[in-house]
PQR file of N, CA, C, O and H, with PARSE charges and radii, in Angstrom:
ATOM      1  N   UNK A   1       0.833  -1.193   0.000 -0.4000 1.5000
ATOM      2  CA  UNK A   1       0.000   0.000   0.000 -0.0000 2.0000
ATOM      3  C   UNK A   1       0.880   1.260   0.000  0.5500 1.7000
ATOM      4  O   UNK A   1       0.515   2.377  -0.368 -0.5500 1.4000
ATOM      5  N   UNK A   2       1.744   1.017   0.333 -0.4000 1.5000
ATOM      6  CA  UNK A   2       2.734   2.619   0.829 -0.0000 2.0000
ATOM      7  C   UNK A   2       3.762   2.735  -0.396  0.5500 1.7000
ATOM      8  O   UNK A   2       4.218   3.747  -0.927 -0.5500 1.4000
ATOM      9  H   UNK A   2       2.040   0.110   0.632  0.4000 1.0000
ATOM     10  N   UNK A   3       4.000   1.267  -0.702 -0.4000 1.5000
ATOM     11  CA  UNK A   3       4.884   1.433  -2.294 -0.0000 2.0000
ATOM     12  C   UNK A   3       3.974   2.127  -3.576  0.5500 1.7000
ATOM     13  O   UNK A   3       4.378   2.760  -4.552 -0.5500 1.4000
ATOM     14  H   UNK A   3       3.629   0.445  -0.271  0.4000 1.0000
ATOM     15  N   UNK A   4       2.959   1.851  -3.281 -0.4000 1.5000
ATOM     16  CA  UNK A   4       1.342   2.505  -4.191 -0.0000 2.0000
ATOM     17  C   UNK A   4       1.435   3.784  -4.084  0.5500 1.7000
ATOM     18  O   UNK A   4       1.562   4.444  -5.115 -0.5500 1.4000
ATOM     19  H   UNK A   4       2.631   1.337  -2.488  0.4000 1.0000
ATOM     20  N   UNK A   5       1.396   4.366  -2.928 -0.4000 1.5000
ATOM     21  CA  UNK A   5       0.962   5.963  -3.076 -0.0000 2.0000
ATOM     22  C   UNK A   5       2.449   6.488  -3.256  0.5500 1.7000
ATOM     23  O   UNK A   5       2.404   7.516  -3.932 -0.5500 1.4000
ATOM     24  H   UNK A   5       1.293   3.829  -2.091  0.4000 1.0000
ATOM     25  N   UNK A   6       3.872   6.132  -2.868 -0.4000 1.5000
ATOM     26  CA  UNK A   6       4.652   6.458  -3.082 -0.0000 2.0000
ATOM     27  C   UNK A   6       4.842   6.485  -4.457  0.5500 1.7000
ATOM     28  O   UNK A   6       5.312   7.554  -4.846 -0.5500 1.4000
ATOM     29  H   UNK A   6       3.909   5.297  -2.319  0.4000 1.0000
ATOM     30  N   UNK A   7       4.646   5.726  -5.249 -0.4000 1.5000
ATOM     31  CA  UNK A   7       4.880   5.355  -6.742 -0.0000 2.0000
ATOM     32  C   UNK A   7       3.465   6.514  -7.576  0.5500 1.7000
ATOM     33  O   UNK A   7       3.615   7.196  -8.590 -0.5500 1.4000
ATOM     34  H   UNK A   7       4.264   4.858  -4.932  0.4000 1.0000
ATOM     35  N   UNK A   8       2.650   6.434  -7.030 -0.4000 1.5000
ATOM     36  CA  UNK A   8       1.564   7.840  -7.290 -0.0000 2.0000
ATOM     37  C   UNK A   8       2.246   9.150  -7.238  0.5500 1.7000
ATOM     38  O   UNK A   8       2.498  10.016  -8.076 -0.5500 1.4000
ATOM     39  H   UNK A   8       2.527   5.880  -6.206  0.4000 1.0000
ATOM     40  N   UNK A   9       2.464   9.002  -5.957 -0.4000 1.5000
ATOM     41  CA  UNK A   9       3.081  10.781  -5.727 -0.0000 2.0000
ATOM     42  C   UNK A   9       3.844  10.695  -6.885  0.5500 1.7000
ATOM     43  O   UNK A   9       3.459  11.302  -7.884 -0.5500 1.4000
ATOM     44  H   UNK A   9       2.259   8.298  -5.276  0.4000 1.0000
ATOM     45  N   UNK A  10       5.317   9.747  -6.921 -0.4000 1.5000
ATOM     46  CA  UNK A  10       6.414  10.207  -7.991 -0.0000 2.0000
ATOM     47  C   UNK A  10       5.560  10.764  -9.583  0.5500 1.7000
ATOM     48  O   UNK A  10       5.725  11.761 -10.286 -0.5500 1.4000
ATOM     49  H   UNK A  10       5.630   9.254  -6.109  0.4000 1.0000
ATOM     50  N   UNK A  11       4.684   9.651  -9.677 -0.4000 1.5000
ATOM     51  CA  UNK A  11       3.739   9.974 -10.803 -0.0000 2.0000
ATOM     52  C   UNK A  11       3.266  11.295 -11.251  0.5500 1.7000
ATOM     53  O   UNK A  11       3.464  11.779 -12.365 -0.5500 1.4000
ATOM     54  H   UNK A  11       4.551   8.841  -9.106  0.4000 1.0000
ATOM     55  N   UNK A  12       2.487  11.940 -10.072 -0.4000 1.5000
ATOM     56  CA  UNK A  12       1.869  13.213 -10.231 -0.0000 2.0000
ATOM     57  C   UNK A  12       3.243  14.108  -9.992  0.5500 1.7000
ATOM     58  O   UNK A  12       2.915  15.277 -10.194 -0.5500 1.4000
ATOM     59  H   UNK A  12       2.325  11.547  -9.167  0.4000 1.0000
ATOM     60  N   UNK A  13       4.331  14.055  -9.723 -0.4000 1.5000
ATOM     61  CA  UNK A  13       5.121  15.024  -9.521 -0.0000 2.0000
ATOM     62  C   UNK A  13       5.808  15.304 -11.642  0.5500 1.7000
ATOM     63  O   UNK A  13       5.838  16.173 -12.514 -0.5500 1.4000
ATOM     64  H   UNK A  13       4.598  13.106  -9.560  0.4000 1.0000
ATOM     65  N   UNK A  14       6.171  13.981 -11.425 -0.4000 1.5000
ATOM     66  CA  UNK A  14       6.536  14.430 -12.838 -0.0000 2.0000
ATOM     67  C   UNK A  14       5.030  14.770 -13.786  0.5500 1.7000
ATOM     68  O   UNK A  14       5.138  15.344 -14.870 -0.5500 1.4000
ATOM     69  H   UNK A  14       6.147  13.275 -10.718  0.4000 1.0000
ATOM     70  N   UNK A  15       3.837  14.406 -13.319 -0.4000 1.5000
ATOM     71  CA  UNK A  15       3.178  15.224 -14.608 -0.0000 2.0000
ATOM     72  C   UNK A  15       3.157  16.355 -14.128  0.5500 1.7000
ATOM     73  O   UNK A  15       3.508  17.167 -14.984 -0.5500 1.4000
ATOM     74  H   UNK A  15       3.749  13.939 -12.439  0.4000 1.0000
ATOM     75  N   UNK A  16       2.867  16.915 -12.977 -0.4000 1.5000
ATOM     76  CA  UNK A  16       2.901  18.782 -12.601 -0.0000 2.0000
ATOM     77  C   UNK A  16       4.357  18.929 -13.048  0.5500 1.7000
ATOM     78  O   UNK A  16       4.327  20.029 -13.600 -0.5500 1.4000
ATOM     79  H   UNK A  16       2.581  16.256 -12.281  0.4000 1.0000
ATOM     80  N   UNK A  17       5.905  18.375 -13.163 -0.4000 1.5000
ATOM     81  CA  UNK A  17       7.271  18.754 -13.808 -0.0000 2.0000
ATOM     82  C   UNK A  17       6.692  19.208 -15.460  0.5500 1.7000
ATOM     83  O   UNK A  17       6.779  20.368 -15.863 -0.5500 1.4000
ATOM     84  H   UNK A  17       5.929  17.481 -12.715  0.4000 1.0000
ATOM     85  N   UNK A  18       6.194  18.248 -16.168 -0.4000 1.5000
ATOM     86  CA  UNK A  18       6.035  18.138 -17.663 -0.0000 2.0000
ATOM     87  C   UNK A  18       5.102  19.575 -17.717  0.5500 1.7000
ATOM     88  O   UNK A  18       5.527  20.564 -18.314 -0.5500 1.4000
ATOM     89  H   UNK A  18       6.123  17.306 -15.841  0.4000 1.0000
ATOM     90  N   UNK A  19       3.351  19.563 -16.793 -0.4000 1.5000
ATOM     91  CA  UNK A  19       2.839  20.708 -17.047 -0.0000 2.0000
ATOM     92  C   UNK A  19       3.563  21.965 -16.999  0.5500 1.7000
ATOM     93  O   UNK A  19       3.325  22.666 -17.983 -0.5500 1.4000
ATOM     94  H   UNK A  19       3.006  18.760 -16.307  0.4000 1.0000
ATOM     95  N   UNK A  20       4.355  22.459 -16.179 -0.4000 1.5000
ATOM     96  CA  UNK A  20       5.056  23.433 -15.867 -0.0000 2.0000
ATOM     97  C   UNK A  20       6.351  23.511 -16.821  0.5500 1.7000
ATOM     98  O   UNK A  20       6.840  24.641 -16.835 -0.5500 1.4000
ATOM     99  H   UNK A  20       4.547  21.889 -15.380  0.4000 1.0000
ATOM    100  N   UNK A  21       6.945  22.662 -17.536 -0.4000 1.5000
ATOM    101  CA  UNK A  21       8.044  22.895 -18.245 -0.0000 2.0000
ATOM    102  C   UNK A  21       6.967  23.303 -19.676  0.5500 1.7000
ATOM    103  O   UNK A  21       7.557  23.932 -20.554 -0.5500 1.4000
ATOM    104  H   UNK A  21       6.548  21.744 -17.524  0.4000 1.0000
ATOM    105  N   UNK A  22       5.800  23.060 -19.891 -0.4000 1.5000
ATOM    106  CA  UNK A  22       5.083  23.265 -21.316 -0.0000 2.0000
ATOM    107  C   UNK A  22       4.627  24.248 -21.090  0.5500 1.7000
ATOM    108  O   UNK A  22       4.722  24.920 -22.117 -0.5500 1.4000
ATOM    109  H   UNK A  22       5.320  22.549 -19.177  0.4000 1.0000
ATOM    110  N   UNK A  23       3.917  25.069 -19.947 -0.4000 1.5000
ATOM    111  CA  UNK A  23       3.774  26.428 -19.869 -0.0000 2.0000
ATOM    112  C   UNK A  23       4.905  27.472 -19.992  0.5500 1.7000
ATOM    113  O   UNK A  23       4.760  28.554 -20.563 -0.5500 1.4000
ATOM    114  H   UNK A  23       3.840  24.523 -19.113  0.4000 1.0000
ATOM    115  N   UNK A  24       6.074  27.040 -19.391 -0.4000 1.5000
ATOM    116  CA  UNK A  24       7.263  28.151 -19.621 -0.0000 2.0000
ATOM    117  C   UNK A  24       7.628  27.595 -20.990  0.5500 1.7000
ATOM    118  O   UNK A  24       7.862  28.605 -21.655 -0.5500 1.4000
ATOM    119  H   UNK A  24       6.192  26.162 -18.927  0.4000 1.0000
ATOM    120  N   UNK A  25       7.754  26.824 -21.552 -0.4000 1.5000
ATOM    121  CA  UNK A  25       8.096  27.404 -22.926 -0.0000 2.0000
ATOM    122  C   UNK A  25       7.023  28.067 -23.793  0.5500 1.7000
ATOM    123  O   UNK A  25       7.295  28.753 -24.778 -0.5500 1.4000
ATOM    124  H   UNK A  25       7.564  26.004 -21.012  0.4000 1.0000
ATOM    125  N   UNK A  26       6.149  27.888 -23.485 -0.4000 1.5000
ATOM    126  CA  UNK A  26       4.923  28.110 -24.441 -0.0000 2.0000
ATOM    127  C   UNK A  26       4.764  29.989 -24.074  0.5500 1.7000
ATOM    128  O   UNK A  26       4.411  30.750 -24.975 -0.5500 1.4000
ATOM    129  H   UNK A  26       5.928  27.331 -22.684  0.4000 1.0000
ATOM    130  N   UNK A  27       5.141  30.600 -22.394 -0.4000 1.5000
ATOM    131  CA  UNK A  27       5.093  31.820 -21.646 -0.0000 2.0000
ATOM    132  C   UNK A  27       6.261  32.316 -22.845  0.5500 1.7000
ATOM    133  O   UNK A  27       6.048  33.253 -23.614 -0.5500 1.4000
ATOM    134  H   UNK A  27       5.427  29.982 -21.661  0.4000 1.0000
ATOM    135  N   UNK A  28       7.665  31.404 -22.840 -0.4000 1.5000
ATOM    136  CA  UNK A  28       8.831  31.982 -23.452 -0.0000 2.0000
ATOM    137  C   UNK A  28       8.266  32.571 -25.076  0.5500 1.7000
ATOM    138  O   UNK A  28       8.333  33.736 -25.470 -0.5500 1.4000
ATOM    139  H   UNK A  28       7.838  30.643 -22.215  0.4000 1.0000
ATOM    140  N   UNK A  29       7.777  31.521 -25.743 -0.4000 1.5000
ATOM    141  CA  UNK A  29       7.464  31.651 -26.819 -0.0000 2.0000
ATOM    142  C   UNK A  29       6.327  32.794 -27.357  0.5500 1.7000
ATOM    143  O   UNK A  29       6.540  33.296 -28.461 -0.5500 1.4000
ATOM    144  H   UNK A  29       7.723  30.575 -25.424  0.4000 1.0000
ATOM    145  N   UNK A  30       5.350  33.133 -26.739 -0.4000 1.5000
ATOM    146  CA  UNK A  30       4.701  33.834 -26.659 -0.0000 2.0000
ATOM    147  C   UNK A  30       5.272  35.283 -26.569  0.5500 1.7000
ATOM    148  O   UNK A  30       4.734  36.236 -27.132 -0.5500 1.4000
ATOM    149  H   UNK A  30       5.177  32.725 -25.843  0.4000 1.0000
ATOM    150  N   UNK A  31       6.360  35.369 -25.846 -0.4000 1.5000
ATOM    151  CA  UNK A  31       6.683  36.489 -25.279 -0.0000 2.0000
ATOM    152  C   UNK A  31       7.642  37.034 -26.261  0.5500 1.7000
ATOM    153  O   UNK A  31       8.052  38.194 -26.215 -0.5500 1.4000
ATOM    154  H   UNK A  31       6.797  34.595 -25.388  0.4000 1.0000
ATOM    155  N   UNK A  32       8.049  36.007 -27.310 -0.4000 1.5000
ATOM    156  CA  UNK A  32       8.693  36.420 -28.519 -0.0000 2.0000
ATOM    157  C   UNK A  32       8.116  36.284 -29.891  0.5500 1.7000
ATOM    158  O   UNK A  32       8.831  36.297 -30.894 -0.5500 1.4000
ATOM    159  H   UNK A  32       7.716  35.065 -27.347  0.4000 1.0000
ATOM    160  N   UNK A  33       6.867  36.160 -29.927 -0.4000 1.5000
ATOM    161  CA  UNK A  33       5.617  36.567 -30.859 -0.0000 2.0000
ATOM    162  C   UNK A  33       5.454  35.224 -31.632  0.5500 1.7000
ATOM    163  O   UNK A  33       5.015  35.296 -32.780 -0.5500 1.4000
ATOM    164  H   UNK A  33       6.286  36.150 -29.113  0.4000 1.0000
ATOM    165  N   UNK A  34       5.770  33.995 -31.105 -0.4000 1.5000
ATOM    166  CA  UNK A  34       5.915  33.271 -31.773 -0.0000 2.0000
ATOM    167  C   UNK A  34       4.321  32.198 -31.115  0.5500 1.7000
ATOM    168  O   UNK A  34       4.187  31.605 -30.044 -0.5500 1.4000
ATOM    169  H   UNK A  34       6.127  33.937 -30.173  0.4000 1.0000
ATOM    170  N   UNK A  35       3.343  32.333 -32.312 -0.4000 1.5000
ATOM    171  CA  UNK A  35       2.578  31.614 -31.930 -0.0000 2.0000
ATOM    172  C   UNK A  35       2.160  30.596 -33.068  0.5500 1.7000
ATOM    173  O   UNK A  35       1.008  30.527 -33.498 -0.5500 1.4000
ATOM    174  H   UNK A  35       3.452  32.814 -33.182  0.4000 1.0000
ATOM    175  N   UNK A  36       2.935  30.018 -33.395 -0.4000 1.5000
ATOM    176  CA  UNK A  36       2.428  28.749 -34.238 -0.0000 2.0000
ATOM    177  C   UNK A  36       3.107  27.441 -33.107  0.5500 1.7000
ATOM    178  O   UNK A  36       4.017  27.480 -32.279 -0.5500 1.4000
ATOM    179  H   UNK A  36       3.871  30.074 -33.045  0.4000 1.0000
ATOM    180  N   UNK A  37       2.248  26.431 -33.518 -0.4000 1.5000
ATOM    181  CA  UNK A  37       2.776  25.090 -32.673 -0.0000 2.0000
ATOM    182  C   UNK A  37       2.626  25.049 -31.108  0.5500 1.7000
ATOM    183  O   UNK A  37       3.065  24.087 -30.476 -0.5500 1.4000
ATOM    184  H   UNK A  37       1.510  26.400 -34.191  0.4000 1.0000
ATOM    185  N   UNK A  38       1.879  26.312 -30.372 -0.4000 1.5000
ATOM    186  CA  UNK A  38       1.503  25.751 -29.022 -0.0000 2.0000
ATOM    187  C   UNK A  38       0.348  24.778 -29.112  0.5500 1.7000
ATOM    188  O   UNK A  38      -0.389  24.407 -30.026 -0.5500 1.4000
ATOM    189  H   UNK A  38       1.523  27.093 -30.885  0.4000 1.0000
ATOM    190  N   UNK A  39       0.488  24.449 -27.579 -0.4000 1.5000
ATOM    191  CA  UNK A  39      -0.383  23.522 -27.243 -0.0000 2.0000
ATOM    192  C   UNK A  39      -1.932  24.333 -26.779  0.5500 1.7000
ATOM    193  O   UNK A  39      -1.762  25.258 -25.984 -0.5500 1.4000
ATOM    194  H   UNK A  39       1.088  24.750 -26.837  0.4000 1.0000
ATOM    195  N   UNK A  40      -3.079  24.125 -27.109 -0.4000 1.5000
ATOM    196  CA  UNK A  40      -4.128  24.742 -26.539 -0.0000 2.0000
ATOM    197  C   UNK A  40      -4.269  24.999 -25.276  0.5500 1.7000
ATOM    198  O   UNK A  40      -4.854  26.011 -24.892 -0.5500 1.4000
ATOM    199  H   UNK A  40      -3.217  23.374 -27.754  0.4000 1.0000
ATOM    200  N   UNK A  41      -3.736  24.091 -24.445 -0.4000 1.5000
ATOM    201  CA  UNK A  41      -4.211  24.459 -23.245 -0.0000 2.0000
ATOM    202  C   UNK A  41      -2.784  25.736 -22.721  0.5500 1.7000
ATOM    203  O   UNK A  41      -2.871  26.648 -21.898 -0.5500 1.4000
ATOM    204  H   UNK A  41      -3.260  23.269 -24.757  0.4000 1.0000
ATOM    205  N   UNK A  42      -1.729  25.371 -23.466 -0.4000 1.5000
ATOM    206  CA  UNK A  42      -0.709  26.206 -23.090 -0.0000 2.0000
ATOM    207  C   UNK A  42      -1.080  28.080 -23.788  0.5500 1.7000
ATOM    208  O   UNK A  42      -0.973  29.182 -23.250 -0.5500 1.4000
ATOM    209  H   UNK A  42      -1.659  24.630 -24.135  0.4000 1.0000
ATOM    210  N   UNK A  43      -1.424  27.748 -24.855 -0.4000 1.5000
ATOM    211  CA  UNK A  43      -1.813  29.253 -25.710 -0.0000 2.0000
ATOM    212  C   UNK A  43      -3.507  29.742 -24.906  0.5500 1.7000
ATOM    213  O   UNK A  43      -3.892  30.901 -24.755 -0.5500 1.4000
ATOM    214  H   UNK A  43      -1.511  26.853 -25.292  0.4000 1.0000
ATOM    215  N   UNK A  44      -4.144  28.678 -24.566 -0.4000 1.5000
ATOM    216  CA  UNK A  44      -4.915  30.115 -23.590 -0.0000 2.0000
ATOM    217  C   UNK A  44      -4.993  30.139 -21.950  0.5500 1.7000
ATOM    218  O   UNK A  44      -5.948  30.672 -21.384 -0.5500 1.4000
ATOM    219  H   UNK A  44      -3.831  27.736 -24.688  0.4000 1.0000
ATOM    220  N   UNK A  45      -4.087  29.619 -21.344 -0.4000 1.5000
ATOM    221  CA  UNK A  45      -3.204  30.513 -20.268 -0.0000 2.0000
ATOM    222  C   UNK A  45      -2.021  31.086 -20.486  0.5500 1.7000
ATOM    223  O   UNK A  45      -1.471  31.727 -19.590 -0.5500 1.4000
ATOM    224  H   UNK A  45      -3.311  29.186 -21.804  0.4000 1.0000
TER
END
């Protein structure tokens, strides 16, 4: 049971790592007028 939620947490940590590395590039990109090839959910936040 404790190897379970441990192996969860690691889980959700790297998808909040992945969400947060696709918003700063998508923030970077934006910020240099470059809007072809974001991701939707990244281009409207």
């Amino acid at each position: 049971m404790k190897d379970r939620r441990l192996r969860d947490g690691v889980e959700n940590k790297k998808f909040l790592l992945n969400c947060i590395t696709l918003l700063a590039v998508a923030l970077t990109r934006l910020q240099h007028g470059i809007k072809e090839n974001l991701s939707s959910v990244a281009y409207l936040t």
